[in-house]
N, CA, C, O and CB atoms as a CASP TS submission, in Angstrom:
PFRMAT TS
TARGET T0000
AUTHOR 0000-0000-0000
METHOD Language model
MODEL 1
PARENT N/A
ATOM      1  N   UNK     1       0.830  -1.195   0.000  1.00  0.00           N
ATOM      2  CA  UNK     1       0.000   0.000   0.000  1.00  0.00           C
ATOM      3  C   UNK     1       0.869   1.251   0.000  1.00  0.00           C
ATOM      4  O   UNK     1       0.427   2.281  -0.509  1.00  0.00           O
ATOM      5  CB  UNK     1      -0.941   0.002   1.210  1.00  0.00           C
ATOM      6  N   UNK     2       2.262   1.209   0.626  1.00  0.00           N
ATOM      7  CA  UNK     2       2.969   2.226   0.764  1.00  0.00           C
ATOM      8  C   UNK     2       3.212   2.817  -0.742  1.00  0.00           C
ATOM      9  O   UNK     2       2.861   3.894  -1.223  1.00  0.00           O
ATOM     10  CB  UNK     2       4.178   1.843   1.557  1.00  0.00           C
ATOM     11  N   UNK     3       3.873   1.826  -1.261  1.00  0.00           N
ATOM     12  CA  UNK     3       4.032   2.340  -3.006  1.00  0.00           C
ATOM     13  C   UNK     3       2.893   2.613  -4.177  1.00  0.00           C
ATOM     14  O   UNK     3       3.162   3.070  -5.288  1.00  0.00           O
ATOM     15  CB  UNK     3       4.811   1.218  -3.729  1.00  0.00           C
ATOM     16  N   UNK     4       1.859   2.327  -3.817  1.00  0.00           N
ATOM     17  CA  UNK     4       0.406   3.055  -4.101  1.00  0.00           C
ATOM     18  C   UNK     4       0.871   4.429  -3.678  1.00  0.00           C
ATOM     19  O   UNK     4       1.729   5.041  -4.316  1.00  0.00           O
ATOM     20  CB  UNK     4      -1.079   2.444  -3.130  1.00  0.00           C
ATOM     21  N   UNK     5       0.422   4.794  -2.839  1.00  0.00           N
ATOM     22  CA  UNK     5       0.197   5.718  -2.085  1.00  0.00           C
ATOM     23  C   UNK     5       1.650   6.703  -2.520  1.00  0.00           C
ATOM     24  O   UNK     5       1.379   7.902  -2.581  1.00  0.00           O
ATOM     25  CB  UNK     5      -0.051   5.129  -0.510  1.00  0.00           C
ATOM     26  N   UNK     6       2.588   6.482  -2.713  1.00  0.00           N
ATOM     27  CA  UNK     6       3.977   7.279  -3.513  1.00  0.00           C
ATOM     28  C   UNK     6       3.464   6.973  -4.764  1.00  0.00           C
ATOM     29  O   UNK     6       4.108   7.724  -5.496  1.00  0.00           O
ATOM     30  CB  UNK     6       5.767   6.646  -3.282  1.00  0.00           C
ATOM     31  N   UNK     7       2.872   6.479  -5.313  1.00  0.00           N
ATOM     32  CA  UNK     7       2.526   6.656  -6.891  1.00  0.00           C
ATOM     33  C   UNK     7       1.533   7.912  -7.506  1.00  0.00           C
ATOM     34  O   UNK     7       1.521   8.738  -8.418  1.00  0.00           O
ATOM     35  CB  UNK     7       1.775   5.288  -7.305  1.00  0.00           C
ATOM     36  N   UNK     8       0.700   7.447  -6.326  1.00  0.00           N
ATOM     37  CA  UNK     8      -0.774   8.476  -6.481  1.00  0.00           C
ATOM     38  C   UNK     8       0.011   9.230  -5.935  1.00  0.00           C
ATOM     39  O   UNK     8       0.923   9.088  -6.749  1.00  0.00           O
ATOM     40  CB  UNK     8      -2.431   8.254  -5.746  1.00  0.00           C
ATOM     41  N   UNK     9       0.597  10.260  -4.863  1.00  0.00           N
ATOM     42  CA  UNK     9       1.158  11.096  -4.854  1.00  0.00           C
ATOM     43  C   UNK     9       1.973  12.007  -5.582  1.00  0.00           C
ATOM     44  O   UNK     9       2.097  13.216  -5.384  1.00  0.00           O
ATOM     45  CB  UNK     9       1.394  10.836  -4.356  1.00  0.00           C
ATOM     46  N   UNK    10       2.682  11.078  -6.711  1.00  0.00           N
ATOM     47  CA  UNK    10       3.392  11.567  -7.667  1.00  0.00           C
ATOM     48  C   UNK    10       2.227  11.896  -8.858  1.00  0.00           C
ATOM     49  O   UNK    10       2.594  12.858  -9.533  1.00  0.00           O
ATOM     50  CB  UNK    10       4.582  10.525  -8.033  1.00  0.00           C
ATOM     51  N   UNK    11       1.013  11.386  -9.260  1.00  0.00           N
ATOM     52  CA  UNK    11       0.443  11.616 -10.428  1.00  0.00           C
ATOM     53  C   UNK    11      -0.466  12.467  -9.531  1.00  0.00           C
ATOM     54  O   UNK    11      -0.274  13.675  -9.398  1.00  0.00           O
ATOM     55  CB  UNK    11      -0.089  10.370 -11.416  1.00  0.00           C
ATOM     56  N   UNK    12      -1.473  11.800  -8.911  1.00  0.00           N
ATOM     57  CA  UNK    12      -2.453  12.675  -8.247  1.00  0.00           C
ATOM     58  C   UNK    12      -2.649  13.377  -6.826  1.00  0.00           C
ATOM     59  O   UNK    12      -3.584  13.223  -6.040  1.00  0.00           O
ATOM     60  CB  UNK    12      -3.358  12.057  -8.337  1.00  0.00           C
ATOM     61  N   UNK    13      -1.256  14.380  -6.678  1.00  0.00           N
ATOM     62  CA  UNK    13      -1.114  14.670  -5.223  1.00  0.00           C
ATOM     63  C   UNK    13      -1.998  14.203  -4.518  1.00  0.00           C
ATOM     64  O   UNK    13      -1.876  13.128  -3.931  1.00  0.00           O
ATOM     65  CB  UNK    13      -1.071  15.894  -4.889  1.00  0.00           C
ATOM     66  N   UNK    14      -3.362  15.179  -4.450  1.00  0.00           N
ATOM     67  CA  UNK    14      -4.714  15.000  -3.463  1.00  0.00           C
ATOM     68  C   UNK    14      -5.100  13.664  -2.817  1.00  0.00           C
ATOM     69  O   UNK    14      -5.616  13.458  -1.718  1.00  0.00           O
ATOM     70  CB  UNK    14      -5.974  15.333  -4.264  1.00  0.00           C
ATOM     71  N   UNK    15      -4.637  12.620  -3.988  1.00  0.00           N
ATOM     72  CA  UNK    15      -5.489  11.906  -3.819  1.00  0.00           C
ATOM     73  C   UNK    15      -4.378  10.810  -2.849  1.00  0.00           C
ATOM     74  O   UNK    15      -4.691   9.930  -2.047  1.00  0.00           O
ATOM     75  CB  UNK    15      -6.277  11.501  -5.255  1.00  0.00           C
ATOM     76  N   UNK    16      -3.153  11.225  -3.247  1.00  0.00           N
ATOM     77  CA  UNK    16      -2.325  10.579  -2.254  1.00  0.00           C
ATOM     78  C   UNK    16      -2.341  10.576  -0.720  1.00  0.00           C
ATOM     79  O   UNK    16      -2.527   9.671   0.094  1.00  0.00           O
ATOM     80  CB  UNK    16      -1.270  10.965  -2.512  1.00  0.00           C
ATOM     81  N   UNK    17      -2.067  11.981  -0.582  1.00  0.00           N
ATOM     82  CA  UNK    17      -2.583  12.619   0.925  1.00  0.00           C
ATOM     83  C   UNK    17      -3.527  12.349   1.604  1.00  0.00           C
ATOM     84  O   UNK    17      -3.501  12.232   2.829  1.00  0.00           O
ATOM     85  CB  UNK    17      -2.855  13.752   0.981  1.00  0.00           C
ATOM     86  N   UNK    18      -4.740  12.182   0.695  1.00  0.00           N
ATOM     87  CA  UNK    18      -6.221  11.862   1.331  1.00  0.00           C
ATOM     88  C   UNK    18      -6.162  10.255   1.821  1.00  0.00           C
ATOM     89  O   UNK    18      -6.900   9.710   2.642  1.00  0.00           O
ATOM     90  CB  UNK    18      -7.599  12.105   0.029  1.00  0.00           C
ATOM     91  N   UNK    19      -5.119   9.705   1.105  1.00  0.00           N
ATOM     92  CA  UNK    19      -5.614   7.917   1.247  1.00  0.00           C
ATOM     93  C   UNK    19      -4.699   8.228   2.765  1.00  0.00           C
ATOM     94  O   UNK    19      -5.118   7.671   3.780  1.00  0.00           O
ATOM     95  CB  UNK    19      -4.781   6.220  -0.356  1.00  0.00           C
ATOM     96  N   UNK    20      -3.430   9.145   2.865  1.00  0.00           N
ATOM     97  CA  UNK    20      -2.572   8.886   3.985  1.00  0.00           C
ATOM     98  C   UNK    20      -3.085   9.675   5.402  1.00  0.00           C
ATOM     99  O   UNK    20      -2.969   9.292   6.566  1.00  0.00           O
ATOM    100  CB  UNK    20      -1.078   9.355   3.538  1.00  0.00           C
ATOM    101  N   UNK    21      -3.484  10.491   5.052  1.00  0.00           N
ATOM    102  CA  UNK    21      -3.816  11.422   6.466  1.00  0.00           C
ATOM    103  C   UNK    21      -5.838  11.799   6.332  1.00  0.00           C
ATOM    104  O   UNK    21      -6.478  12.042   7.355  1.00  0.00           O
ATOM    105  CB  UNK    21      -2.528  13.439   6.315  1.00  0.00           C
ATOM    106  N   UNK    22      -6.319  11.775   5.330  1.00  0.00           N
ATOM    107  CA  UNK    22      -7.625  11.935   5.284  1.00  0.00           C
ATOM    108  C   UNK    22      -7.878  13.219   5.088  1.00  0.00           C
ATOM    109  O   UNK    22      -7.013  13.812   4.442  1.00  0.00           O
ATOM    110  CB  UNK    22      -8.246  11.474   6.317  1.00  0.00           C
ATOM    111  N   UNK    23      -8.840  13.869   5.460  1.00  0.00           N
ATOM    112  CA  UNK    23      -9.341  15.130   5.229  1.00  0.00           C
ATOM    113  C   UNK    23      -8.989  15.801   6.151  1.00  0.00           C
ATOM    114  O   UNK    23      -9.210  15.325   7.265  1.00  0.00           O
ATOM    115  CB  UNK    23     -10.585  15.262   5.054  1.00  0.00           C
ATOM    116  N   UNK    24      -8.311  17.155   6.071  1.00  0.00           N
ATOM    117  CA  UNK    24      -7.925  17.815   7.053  1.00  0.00           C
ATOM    118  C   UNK    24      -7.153  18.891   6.717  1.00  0.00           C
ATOM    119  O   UNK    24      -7.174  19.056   5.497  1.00  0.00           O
ATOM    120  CB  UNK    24      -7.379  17.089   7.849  1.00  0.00           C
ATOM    121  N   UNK    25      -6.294  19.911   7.454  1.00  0.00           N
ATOM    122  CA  UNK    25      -5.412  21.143   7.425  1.00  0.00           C
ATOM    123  C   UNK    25      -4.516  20.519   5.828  1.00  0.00           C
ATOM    124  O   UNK    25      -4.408  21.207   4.813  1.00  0.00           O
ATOM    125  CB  UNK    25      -4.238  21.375   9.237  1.00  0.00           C
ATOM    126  N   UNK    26      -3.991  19.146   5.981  1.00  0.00           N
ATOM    127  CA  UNK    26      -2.620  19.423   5.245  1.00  0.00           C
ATOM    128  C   UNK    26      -3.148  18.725   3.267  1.00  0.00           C
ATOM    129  O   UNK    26      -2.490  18.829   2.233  1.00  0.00           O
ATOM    130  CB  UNK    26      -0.936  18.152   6.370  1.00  0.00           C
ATOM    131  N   UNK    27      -4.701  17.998   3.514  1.00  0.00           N
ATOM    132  CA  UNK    27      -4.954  17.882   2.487  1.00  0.00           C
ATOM    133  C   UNK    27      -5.273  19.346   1.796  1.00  0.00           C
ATOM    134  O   UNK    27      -4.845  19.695   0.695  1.00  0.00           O
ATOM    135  CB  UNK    27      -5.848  16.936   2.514  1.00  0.00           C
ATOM    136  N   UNK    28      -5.849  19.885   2.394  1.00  0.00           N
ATOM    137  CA  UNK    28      -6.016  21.816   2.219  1.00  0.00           C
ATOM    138  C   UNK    28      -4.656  22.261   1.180  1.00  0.00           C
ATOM    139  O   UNK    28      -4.550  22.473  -0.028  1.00  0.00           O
ATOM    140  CB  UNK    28      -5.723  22.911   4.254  1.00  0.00           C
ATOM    141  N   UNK    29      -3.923  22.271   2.081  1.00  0.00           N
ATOM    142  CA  UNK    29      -2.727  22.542   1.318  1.00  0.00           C
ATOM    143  C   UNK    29      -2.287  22.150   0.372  1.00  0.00           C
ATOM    144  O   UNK    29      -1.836  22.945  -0.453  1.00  0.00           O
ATOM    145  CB  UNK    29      -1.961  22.443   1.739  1.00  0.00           C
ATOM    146  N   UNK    30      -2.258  20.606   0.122  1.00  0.00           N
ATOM    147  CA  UNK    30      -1.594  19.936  -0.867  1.00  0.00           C
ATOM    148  C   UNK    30      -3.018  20.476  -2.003  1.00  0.00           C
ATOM    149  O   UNK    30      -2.672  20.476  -3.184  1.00  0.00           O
ATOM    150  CB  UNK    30      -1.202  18.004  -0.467  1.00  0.00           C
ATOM    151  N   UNK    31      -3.945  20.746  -1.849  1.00  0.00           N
ATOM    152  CA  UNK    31      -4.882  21.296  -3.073  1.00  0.00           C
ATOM    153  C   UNK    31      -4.460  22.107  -3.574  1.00  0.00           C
ATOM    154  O   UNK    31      -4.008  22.221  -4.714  1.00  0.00           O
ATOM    155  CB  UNK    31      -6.060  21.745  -2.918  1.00  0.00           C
ATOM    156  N   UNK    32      -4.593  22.999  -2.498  1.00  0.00           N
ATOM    157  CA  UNK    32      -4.088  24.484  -3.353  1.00  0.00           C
ATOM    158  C   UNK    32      -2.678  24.745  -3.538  1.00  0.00           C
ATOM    159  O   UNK    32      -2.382  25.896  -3.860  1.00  0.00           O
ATOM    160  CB  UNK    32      -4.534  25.835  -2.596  1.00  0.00           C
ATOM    161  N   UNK    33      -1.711  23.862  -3.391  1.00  0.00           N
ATOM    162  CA  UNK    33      -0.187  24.028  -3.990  1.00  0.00           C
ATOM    163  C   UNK    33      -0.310  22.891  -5.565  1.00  0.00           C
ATOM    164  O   UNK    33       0.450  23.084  -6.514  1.00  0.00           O
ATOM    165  CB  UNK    33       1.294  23.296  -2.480  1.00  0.00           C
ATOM    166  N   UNK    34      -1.306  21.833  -5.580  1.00  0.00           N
ATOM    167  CA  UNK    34      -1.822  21.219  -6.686  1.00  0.00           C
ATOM    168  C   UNK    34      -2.520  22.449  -7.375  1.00  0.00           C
ATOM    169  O   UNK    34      -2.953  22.095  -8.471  1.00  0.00           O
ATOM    170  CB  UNK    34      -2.777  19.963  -6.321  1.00  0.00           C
ATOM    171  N   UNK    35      -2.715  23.448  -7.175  1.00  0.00           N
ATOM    172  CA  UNK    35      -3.863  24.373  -8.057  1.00  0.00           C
ATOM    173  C   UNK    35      -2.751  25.361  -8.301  1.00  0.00           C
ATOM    174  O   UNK    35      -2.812  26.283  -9.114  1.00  0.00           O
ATOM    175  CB  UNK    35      -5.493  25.099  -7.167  1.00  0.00           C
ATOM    176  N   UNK    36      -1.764  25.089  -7.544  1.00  0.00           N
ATOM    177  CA  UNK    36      -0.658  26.435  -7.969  1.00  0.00           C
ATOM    178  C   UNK    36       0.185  25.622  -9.536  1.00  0.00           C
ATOM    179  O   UNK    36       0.452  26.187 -10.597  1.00  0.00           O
ATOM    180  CB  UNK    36       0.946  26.838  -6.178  1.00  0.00           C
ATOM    181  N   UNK    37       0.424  24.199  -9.163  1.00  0.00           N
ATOM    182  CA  UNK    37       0.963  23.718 -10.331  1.00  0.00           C
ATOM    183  C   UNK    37       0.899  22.121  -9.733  1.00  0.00           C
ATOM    184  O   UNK    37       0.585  21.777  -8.593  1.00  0.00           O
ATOM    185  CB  UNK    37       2.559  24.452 -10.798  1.00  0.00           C
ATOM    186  N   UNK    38       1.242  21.389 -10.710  1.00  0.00           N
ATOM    187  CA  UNK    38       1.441  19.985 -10.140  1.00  0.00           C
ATOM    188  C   UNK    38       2.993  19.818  -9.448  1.00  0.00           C
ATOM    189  O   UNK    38       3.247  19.354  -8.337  1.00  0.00           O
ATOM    190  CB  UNK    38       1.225  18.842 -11.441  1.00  0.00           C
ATOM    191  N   UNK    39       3.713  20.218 -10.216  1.00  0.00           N
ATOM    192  CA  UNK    39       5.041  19.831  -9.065  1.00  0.00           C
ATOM    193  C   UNK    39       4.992  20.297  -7.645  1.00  0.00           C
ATOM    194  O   UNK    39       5.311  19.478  -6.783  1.00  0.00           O
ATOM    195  CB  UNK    39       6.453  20.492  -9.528  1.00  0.00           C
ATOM    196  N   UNK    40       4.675  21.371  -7.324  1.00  0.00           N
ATOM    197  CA  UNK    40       4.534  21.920  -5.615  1.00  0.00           C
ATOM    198  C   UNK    40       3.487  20.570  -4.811  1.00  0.00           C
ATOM    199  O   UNK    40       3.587  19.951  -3.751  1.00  0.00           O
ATOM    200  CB  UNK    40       3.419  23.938  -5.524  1.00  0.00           C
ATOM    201  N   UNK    41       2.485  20.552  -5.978  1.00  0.00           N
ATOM    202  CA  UNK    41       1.556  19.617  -5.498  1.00  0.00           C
ATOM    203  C   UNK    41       2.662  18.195  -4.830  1.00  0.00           C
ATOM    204  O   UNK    41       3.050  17.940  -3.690  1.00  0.00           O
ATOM    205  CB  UNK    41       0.398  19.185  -6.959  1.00  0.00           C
ATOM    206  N   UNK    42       2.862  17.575  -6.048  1.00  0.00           N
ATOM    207  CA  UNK    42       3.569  16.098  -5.804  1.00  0.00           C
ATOM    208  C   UNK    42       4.756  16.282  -4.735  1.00  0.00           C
ATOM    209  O   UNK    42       4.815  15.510  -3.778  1.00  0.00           O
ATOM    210  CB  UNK    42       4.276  15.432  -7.341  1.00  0.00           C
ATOM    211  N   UNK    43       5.605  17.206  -4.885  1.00  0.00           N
ATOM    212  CA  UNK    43       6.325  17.561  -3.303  1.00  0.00           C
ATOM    213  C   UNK    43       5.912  17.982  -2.424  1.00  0.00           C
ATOM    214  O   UNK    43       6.585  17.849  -1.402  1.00  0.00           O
ATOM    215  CB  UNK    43       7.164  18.285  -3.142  1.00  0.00           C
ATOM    216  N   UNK    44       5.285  18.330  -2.378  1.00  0.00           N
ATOM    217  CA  UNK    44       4.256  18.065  -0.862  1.00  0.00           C
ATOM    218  C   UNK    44       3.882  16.467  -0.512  1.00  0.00           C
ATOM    219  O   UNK    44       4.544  15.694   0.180  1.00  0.00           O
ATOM    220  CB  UNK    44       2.514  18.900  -1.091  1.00  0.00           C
ATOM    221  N   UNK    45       2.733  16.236  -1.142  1.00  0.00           N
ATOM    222  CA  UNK    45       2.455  14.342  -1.218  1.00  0.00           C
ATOM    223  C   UNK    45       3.338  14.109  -0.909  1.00  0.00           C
ATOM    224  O   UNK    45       3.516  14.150   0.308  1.00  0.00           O
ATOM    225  CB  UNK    45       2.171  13.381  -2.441  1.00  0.00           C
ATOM    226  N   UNK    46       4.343  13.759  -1.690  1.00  0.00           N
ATOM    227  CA  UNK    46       5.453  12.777  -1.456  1.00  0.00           C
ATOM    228  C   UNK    46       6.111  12.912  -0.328  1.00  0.00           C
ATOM    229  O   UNK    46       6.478  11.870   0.215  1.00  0.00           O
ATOM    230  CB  UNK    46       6.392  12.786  -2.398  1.00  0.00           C
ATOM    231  N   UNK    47       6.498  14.481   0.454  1.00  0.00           N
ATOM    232  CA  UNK    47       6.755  14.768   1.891  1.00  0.00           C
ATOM    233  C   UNK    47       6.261  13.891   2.918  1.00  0.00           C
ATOM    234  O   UNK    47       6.790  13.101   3.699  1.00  0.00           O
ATOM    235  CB  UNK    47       6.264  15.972   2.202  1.00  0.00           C
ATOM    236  N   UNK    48       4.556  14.439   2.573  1.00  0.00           N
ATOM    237  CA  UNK    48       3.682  14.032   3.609  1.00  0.00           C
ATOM    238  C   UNK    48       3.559  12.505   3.870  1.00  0.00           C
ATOM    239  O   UNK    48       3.407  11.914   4.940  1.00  0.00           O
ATOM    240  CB  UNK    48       2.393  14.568   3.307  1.00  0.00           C
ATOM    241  N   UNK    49       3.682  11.955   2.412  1.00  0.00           N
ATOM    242  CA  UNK    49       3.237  10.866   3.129  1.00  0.00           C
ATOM    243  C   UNK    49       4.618   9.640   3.909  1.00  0.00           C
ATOM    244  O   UNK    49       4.504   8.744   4.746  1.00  0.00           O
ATOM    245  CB  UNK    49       2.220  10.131   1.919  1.00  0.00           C
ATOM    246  N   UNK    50       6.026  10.260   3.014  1.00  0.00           N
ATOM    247  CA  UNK    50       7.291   9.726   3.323  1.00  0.00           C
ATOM    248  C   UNK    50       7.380  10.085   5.276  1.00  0.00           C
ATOM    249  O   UNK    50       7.660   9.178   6.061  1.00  0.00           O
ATOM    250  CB  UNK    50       8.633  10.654   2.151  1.00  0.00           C
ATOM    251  N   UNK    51       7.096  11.474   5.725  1.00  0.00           N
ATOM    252  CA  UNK    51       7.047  11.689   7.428  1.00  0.00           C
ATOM    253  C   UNK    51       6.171  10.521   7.737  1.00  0.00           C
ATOM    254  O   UNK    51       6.517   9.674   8.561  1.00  0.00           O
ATOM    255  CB  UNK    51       6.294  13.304   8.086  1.00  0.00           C
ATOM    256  N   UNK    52       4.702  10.446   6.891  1.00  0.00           N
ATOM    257  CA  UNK    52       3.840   9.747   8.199  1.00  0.00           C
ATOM    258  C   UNK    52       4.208   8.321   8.001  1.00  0.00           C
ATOM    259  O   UNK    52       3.795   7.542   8.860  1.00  0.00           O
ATOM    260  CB  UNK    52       1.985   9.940   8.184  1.00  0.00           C
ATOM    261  N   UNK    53       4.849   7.886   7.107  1.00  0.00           N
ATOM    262  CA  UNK    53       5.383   6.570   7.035  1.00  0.00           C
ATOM    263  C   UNK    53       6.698   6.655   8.455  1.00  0.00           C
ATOM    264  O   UNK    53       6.522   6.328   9.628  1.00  0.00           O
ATOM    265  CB  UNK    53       6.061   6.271   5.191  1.00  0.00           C
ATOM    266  N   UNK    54       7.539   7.019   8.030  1.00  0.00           N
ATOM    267  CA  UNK    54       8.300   7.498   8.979  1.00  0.00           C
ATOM    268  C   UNK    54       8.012   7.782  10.896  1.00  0.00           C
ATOM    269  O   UNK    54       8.752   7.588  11.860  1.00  0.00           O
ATOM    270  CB  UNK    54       8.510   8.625   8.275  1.00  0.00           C
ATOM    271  N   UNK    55       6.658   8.288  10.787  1.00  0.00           N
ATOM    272  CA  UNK    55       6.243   8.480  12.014  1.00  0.00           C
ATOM    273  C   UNK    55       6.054   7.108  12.590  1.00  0.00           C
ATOM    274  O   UNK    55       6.612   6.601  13.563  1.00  0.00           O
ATOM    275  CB  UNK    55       5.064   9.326  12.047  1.00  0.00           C
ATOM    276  N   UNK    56       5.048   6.562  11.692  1.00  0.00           N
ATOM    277  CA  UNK    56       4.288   5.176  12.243  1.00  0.00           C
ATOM    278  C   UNK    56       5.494   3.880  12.579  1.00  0.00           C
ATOM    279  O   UNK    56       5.529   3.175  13.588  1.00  0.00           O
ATOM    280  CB  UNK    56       3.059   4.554  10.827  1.00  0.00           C
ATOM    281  N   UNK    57       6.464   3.840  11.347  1.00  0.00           N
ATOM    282  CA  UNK    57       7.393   3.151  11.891  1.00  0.00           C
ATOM    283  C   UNK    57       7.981   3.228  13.228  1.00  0.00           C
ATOM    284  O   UNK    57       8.281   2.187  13.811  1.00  0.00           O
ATOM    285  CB  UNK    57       8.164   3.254  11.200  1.00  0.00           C
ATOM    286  N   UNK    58       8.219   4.663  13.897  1.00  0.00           N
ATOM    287  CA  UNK    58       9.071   5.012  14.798  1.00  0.00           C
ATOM    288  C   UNK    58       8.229   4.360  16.174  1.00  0.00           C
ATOM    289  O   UNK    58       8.737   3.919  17.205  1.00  0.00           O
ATOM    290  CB  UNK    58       9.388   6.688  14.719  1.00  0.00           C
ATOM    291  N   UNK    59       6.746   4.461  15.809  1.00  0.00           N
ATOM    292  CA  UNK    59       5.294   4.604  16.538  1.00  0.00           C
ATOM    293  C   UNK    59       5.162   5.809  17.489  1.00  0.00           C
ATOM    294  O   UNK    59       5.228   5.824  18.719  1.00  0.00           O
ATOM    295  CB  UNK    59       4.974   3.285  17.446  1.00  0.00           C
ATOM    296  N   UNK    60       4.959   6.809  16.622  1.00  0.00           N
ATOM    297  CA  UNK    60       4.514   8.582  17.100  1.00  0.00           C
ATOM    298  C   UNK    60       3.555   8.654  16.813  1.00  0.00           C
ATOM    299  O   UNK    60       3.222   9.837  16.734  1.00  0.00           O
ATOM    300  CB  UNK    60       5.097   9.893  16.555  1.00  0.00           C
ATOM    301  N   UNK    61       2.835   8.024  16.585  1.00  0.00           N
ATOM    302  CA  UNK    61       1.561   7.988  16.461  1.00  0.00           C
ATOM    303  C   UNK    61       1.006   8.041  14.390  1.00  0.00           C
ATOM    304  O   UNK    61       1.280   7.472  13.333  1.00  0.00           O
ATOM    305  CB  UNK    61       1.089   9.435  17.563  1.00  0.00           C
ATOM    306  N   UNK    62       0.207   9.024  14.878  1.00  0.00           N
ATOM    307  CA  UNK    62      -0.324   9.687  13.243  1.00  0.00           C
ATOM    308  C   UNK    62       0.242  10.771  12.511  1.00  0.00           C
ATOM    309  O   UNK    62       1.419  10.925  12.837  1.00  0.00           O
ATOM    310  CB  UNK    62      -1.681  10.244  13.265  1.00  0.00           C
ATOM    311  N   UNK    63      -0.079  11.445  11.792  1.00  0.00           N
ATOM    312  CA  UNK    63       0.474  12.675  11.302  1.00  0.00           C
ATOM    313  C   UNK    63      -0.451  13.761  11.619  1.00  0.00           C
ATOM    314  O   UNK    63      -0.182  14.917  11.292  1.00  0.00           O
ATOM    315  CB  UNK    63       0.751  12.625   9.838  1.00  0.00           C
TER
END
């Protein structure tokens, strides 16, 4: 699921973010940096969801 989720991030920011953290402050963002252009978009995603992978491994909980 992890490499889903870095795929859709790379093609469809939003939709990456949404499968990793759900609806909230940072899907917000990743929209409207997706509405500024797609690359800001996909570096974001790919951020977000590389920390909360990162988090959960460590077990910090969520993002």
């Amino acid at each position: 699921m992890k490499i889903v989720r870095f795929l859709l991030g790379l093609v469809l920011p939003p939709l990456g973010v949404f499968l990793t953290v759900g609806v909230g402050p940072t899907l917000l963002i990743n929209v409207l940096l997706t509405l500024l252009g797609w690359l800001p978009g996909s570096i974001h995603a790919v951020w977000v969801i590389a920390k909360h992978e990162e988090q959960m491994s460590t077990g910090r909980g969520t993002y």
